[in-house]
C-alpha positions as a printed Julia matrix, in Angstrom:
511×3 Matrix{Float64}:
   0.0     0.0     0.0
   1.15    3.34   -0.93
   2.92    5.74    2.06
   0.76    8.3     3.25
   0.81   11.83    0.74
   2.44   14.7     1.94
   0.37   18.22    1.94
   0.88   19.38   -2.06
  -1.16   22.47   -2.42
   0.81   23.55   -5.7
  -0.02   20.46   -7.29
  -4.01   21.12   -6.16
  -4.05   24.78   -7.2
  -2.75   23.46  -10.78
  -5.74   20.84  -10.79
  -8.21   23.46  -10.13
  -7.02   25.4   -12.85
  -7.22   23.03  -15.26
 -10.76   21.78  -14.07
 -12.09   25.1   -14.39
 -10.16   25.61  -17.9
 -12.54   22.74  -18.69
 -15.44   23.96  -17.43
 -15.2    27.46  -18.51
 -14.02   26.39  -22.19
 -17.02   24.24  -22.09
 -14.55   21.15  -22.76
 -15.14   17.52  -22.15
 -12.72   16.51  -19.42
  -8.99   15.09  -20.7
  -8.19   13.69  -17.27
  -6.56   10.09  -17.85
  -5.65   10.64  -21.3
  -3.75   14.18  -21.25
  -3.83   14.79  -17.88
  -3.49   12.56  -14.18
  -2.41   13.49  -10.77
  -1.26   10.02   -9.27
   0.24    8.66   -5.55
   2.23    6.53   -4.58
   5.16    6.75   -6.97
   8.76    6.55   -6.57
  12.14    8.82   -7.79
  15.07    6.25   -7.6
  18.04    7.45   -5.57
  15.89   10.62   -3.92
  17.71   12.43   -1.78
  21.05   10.71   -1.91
  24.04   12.61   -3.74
  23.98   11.5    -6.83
  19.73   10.91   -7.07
  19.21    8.17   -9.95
  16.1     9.95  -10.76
  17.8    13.07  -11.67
  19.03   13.21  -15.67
  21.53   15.53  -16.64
  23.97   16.09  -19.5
  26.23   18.9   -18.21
  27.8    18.45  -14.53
  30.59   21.05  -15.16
  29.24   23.68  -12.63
  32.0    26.28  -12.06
  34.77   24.92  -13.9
  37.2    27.0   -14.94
  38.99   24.82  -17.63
  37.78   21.86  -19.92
  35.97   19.57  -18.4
  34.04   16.02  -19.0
  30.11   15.73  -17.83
  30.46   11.64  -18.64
  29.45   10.6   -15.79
  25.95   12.08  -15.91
  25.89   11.31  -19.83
  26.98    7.45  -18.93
  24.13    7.88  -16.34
  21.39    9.15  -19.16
  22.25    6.24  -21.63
  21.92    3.69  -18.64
  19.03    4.96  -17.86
  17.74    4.45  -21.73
  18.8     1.14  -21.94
  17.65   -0.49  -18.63
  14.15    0.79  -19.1
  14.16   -0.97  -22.85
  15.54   -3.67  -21.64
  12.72   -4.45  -18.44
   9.81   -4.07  -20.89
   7.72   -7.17  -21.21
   4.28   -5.53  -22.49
   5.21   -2.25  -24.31
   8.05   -0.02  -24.98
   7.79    3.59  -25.95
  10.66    5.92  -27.36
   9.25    9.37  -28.29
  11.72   12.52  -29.45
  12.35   14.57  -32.1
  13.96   14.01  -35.49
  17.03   13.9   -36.08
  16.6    10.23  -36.0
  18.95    8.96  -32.56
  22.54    8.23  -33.58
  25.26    7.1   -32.02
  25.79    6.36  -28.1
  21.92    7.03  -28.03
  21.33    4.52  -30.71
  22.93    2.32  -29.33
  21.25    2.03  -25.6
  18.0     1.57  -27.22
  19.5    -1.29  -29.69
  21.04   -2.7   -26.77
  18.79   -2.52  -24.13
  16.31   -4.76  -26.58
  18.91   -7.14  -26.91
  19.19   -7.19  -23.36
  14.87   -7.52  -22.96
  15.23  -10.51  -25.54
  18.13  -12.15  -24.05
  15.81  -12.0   -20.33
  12.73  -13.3   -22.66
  11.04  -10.36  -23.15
   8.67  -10.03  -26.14
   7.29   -6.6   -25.93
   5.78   -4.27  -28.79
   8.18   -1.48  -28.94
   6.78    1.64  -30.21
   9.61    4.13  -31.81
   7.67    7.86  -32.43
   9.55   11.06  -34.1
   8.34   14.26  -34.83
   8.68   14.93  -38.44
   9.56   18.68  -38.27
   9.87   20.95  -41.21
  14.06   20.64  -41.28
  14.19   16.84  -41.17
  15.08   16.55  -44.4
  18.2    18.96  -43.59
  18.57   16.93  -40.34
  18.14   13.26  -41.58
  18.45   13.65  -45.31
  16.43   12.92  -48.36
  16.15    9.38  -47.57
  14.57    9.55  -44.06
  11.78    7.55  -44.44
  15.23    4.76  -45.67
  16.78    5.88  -42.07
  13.69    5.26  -40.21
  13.6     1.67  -41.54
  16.81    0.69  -40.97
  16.61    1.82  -36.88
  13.47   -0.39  -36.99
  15.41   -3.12  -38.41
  18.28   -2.47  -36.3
  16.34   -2.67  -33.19
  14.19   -6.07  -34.71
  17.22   -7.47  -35.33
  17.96   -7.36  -31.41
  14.73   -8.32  -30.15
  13.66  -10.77  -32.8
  10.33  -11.75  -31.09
   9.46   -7.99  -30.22
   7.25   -6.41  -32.25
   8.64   -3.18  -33.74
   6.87    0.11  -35.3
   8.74    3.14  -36.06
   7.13    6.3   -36.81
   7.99    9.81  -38.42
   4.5    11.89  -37.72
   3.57   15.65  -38.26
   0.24   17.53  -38.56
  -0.38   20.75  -39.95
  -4.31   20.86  -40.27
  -4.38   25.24  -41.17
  -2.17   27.52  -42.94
   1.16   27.88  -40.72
  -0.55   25.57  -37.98
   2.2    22.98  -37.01
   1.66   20.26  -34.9
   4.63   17.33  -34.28
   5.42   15.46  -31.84
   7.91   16.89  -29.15
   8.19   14.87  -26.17
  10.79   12.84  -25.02
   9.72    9.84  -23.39
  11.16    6.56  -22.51
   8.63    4.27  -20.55
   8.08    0.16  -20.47
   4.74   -1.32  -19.1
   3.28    1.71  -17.86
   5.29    1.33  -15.07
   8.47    3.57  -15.5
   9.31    6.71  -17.95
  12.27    8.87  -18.52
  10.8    11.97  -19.4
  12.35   14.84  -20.28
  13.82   17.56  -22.61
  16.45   16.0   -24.18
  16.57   15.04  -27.23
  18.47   11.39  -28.79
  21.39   13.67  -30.35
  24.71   12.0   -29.82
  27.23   15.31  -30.84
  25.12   17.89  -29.23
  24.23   16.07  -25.65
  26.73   13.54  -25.36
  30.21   15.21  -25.58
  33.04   17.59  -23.22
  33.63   20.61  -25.75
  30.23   22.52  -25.49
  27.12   19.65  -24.03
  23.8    21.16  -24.22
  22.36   21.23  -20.74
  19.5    19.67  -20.41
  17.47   17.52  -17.49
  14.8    14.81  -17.09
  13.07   12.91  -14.62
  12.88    9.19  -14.3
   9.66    8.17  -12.55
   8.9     4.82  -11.37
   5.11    3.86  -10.59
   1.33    5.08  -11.95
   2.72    8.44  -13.26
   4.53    6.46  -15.97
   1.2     4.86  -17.4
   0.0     8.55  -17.87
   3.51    9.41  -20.27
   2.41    6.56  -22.6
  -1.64    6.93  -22.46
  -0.17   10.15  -23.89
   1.65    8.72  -26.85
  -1.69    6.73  -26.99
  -3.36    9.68  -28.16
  -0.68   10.52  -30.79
  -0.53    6.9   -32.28
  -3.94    6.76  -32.1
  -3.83    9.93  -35.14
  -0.32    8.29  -36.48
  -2.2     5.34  -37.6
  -5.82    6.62  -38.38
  -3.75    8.87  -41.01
  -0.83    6.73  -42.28
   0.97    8.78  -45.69
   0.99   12.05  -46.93
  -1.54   14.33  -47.39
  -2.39   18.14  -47.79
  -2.47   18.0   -43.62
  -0.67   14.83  -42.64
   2.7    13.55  -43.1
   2.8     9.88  -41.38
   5.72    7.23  -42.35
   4.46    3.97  -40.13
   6.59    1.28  -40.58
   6.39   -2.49  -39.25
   2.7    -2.11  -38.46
   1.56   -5.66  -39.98
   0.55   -8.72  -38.3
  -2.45   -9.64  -35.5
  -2.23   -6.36  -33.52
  -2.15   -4.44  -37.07
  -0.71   -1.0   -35.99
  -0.5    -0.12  -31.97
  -2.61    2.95  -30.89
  -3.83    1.78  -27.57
  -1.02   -0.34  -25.61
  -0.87    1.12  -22.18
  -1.43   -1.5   -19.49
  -3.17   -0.56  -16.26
  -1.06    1.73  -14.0
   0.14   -0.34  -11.35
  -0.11    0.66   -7.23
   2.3     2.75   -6.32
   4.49    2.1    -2.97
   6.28    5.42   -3.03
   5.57    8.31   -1.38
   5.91   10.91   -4.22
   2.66   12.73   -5.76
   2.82   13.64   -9.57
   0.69   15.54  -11.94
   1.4    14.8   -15.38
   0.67   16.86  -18.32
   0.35   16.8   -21.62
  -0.18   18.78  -24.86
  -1.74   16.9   -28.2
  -1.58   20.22  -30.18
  -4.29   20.23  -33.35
  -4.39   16.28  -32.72
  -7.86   15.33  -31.24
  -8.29   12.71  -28.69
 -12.04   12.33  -29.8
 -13.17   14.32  -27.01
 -15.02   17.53  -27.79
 -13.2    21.09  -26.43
 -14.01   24.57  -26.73
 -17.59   24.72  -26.37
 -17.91   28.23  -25.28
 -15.32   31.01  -25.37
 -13.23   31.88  -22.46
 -10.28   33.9   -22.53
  -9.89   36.51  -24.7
  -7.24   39.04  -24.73
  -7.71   42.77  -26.23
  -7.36   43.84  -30.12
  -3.85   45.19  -28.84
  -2.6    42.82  -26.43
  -3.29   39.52  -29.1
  -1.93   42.31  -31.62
   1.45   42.3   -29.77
   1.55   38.88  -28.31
   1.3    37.13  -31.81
   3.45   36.72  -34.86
   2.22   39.11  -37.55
   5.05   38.43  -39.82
   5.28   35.4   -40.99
   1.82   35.56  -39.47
   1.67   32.32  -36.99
  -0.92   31.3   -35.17
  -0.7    31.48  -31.24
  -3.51   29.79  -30.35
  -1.58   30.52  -26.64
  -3.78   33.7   -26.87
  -7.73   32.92  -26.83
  -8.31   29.93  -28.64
 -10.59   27.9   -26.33
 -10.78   24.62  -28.44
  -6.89   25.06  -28.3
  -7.2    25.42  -24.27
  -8.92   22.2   -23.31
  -7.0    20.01  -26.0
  -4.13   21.21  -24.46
  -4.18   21.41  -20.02
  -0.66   21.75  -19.82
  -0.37   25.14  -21.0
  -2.49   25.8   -18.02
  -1.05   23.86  -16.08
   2.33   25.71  -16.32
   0.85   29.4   -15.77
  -1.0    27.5   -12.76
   2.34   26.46  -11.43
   3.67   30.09  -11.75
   0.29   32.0    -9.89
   0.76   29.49   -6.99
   4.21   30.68   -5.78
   4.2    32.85   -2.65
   8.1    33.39   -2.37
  10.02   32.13   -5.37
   9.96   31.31   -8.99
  13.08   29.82  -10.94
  12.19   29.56  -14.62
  15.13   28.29  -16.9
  13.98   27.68  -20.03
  15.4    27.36  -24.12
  13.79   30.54  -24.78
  10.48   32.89  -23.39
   9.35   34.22  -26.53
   9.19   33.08  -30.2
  11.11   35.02  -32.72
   9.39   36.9   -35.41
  10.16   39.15  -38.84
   8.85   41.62  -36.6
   8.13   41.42  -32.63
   8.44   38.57  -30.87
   5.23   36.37  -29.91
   4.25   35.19  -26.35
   2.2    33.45  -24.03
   0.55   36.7   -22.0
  -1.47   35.03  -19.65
   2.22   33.25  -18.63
   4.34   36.83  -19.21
   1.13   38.45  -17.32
   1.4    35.39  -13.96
   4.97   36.11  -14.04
   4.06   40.36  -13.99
   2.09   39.94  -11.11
   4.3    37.66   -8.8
   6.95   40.44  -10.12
   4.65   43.4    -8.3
   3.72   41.05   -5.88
   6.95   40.79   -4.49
   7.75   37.45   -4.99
  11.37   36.64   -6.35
  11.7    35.99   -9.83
  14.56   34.7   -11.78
  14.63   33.7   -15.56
  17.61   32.4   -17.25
  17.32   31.27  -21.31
  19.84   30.31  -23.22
  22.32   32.5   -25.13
  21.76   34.45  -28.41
  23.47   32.02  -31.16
  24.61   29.35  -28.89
  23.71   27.32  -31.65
  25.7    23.9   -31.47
  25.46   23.31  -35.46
  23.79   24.59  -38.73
  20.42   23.26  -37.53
  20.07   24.11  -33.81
  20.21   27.25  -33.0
  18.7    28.11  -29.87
  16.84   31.75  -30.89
  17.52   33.11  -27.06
  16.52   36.58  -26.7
  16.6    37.63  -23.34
  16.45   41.25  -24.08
  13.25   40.74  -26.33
  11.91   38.28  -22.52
  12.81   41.61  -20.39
  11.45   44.02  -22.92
   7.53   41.75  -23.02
   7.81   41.6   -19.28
   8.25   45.41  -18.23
   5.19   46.27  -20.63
   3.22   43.83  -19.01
   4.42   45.03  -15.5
   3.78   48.28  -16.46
   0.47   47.56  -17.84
  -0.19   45.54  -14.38
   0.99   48.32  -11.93
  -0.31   51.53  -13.73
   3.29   53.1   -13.8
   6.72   52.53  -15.46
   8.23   54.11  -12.7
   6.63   51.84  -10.06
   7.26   48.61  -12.62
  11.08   49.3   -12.93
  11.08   49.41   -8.96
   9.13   46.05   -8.58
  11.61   44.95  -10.98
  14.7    46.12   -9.68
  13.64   44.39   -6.45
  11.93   41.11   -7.68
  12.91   39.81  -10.8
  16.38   38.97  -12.64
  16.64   38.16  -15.87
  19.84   36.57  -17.27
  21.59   34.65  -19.77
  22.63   31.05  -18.94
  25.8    30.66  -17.55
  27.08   27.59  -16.4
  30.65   29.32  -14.64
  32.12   32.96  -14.13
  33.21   32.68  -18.23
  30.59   33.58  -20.64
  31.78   30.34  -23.09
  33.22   27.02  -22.93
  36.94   26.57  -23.6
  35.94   26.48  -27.0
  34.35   29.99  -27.1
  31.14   28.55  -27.85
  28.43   30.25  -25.68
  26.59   27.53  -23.59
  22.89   26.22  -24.51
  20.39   25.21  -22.28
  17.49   23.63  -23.48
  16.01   22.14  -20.5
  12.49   23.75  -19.51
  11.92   23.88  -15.77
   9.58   25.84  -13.7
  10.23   25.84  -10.0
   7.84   27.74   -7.33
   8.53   28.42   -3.48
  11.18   25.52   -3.72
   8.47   22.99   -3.5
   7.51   21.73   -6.97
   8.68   22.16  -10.39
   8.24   21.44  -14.38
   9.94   19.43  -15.95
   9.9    17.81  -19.74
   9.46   19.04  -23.26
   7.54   21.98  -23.16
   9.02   25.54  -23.91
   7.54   28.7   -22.66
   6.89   30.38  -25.6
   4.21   30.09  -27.83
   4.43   26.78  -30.66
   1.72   24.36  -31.34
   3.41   21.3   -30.69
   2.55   17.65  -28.92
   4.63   18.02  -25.56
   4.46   15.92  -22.12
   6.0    16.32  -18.52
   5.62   16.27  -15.22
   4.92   18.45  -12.03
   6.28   16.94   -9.57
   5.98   18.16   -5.58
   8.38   17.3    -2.65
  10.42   19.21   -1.06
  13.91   16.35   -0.86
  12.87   16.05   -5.14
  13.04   19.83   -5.05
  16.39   20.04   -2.73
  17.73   17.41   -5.74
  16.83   19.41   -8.23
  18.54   22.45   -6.85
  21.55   21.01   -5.49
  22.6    19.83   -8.87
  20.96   22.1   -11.55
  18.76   25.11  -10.46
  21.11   26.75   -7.56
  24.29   26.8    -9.92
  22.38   27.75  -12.67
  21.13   30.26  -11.1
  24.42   31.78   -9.33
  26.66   31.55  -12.45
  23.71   32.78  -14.97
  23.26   35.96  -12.41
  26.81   37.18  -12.59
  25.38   37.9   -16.29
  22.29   39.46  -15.69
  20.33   42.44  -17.29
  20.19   45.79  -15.92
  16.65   45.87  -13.44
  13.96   47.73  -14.77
């Protein structure tokens, strides 16, 4: 029987948002398929000094010359393949394209071989987004490359059954929807789940590793991270090929269970003691539930004038879309997060706004949550990444803190009344910084450091963490907010405190 649950009243100010989303959008309820708060699960290694449960790729934390992260890397891959490798039901490997290569590649190949040589027989679903510079990424012949990881991961688990997908949905003009998340989970019983993606020379290396973090969760919280995937293999193989709106490669979909949409077993008991509220985003995909019945938020002509992307003109359905809202909990899940914080707010994220031809677009009800915490007095510190600390031709990270300080004094200003009395909440309450992972602004290398994990921690008591970025995008995402207070002491220990020392030493001017 599970341990008795500590007091989490982040986690139930977060559910109450979303239930009212729900009701006020007039939106059939997504909880159990894109949403679940479960007990009774467990965080391997919590609170010891090196927590299992705690992925990194960067561990080089005020180092003043080269330095190696291995460890943590060796730790990620391990991770990868010992999940595979317990599987007996299903297997599910979500990311992003580029297709996984190298060290990556090979923990997944071997932790099947591993499963088969233990007598495993699982169905082991392989997802990728299928973004618009894949074919820059993974070449002409993707659809080639996506078979031969299939085969390569057959080959290892001969009496697994093995689907590989490359998916992407872009129902309107400019309206985008792939699949983001990064998930590994077996059985509905345990799931990596995080923000990094399977990219051998941009995760895995000393020179310049992207930092980057994840959670591994054992017990009912896991089942939620693949009824999620459910939902997105459920459209994957409703709409196999290309059409004007879909673009779905499914291969090794054949036999008795013909092509796997709904695998997740039953979420087992948890015995831990740690309560967890996953969340979830299927972008334009519908889970054949009906959402947006009645309209809810909407912003004035000015402020959805200057939140959006006029040129080239994208939609941010982030901005008063209410079909959009209860399709999609976990964008209010993570302004929920945000207005519960009394004392403190850490927010390191890939980037806070989305770059346009001409202003930048954003979430406002999240640049308006932060605004009033700012005037409220509560602490506030955001660190992105660094203007062109781009590791290679296609990943360039598109940080702008200037253009995140910029949105947020207008909204503070809007909020208070007064510029004068904004740039004095600010000056008092919120920092805003470039990521900095030492007192030097690059690596050895001169390459300005990335971050690209997306983490939102309140009152050092629970936090984000997985694929979704703050600003505004319309893609499939998953993660998990997770509350304890050892987790959260983890969490800071080893990412969010040094992060948020070194980044500091770099920070804007207030106001």
């Amino acid at each position: 029987m599970a341990s008795t649950m500590p007091s989490t009243p982040h986690l139930n100010q977060v559910v109450a948002a979303i239930q009212n989303m729900e009701v006020a959008t007039g939106s059939d309820s997504t909880q159990g398929v894109l949403w679940s708060l479960t007990d009774g699960n467990t965080l391997p290694g919590l609170g010891t000094k090196n927590p299992a449960w705690l992925i990194r790729t960067q561990s080089c934390w005020g180092a003043q010359g080269p330095c190696s992260s291995k460890a943590v890397q060796q730790h990620l891959l391990a991770t990868i393949r010992n999940i595979v490798a317990s599987g007996t039901k299903v297997v599910d490997i979500s990311s992003l394209t580029k297709l996984p290569y190298g060290a990556f590649r090979q923990a997944i190949v071997e932790g099947a071989a591993q499963g088969a040589a233990e007598g495993h027989a699982p169905t082991i679903r392989l997802l990728w987004g299928r973004t618009p510079i894949t074919l820059a990424t993974d070449g002409l012949s993707v659809d080639k490359n996506l078979a031969a990881l299939r085969d390569q991961v057959q080959a290892a688990a001969p009496h697994a059954t093995v689907v590989a997908a490359l998916q992407s949905y872009t129902p309107v003009a400019n309206g985008y929807s792939w699949n983001h998340s990064k998930i590994v989970a077996a059985d509905g019983r345990v799931a990596l789940v995080m923000g990094i993606n399977l990219w051998e020379h941009s995760y895995l290396q000393s020179n310049n590793p992207v930092t980057d973090v994840g959670a591994e969760v054992q017990g009912p919280a896991a089942a939620s991270a693949e009824r999620f995937l459910d939902v997105i293999w459920t459209s994957v193989c409703q709409h196999p090929g290309k059409s004007l709106a879909y673009w779905n490669t499914v291969l090794g979909a054949t036999g008795p269970s013909g092509c796997p949409t709904s695998l997740t077993p039953t979420a087992p008991v948890g015995t831990g003691n740690v309560r967890v509220l996953a969340v979830g985003r299927s972008g334009y995909i519908s889970d054949g539930l009906t959402s947006g019945r009645t309209t809810w938020f909407q912003p004035s002509l000015a402020d959805s004038y200057d939140s959006r992307c006029v040129l080239p003109p994208i939609p941010n359905t982030m901005n008063g879309d209410s079909t959009w809202d209860g399709r999609n909990p976990s964008d209010t899940a993570l302004r929920a997060l945000v207005a519960s914080a009394t004392k403190k707010i850490v927010i390191a994220q890939q980037e806070m706004t989305f770059p346009c031809a001409t202003s930048a677009s954003y979430d406002l009800r999240l640049f308006d949550a932060i605004a009033q915490k700012v005037a409220a007095g509560v602490k506030v510190d955001i660190i992105t990444s660094n203007p062109k600390s781009d590791i290679n031709a296609t990943e360039d990270y598109l940080a702008n803190p200037e253009a995140t300080k910029k949105i947020l004094m207008s909204r503070l200003t809007k909020i208070t009344g007064s510029a004068e009395k904004a740039r004095a909440d600010a000056c008092r309450s919120l920092m805003i910084a470039p990521f900095r992972y030492t007192t030097a602004a690059t690596w050895p290398d001169g390459k300005p450091p990335a971050l690209h994990g997306k983490v939102i921690a309140v009152d050092d008591a629970a936090f984000y963490g997985g694929s979704q970025n703050a600003y505004p995008n319309q893609l499939e995402e998953f993660g998990y907010i997770i509350e304890n207070h050892t987790a959260m002491g983890d969490l800071n220990r080893l990412y969010l405190d040094p992060l948020v020392k070194y980044s500091s030493m770099a920070a804007l001017p207030c106001g």
